[in-house]
N, C-alpha and C positions, 0 to 999 in steps of 0.2 A: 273770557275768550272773545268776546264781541265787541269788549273796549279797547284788546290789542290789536283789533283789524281794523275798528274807526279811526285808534291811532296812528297807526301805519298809512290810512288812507289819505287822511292828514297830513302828513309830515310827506307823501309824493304830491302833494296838492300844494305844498310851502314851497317846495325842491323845483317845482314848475312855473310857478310863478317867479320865483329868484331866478331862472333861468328866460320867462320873456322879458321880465325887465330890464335886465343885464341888455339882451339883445336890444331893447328900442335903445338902452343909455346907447350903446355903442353904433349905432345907425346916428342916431342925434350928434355925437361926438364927431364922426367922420364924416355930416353933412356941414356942420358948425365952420369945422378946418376948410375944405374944399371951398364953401361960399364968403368966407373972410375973408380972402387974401393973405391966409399965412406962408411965412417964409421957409422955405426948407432949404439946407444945404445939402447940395450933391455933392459927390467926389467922384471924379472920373481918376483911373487911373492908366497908364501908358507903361510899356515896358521901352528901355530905350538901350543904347549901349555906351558904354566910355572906353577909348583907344590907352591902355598902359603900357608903360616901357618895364620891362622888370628889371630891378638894379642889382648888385650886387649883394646876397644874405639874403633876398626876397624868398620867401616859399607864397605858395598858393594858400596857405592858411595865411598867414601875414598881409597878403594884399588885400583875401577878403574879407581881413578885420578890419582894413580900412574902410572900406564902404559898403560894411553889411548893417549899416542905419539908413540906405539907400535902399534897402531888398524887401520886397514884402514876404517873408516866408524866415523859415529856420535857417540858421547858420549850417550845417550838414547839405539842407536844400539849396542854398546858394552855391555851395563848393562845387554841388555835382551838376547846377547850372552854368557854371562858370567852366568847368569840364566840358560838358557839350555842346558848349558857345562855342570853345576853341577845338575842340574835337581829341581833346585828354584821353588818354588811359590810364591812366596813373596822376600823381600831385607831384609828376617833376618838371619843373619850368627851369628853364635857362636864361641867365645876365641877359641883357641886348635885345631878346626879342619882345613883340607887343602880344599883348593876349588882352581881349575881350571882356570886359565884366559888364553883365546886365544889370541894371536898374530900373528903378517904378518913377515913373513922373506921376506927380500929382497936382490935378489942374481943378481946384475947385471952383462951385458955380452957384450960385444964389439964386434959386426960381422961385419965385413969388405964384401961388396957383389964385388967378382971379378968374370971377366968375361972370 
């Protein structure tokens, strides 16, 4: 009985110390990054809009196959953004007029953290 309690004392005594060392590697780790000058890429991103003429045979699923590689989100999520961009209740669009489709600009940027 007094060997499975040393044991046990043991093995939260391993479990502790695997846990400060972890912590100093990872303090060491993220003072190492910070004082080097490593490079990190940002990504900013912008939501923006593009003016469409709808042609004839157009549906609102069709236009935003075209440029649902421009969307950051689901295809379902685009449609219903493109719906309250132009102010839709329904997916019937008409030849001739323009309707509204949102897209993400992506402007990335290189910051170098020096110390």
């Amino acid at each position: 009985m007094k060997d499975i309690f040393i044991q046990k004392r043991m093995l939260c005594i391993k479990i502790l110390i695997v846990i400060l060392l972890s912590s100093v590697f990872a303090v060491f780790c993220f003072h190492i990054s910070k004082s080097s000058g490593v490079s990190t890429l940002q990504i900013d991103k912008k939501l923006s809009y593009i003016c469409v003429t709808i042609n004839k045979n157009d549906s609102l699923w069709s236009i935003a196959k075209k440029y649902e590689d421009r969307y950051d989100g689901s295809f379902d999520d685009f449609i219903t953004e493109i719906k309250r961009c132009n102010g839709l209740k329904s997916n019937t669009i008409y030849a001739g007029r323009q309707i509204v489709i949102p897209v993400v600009i992506y402007n990335e940027k290189i910051s170098t953290a020096v110390r």
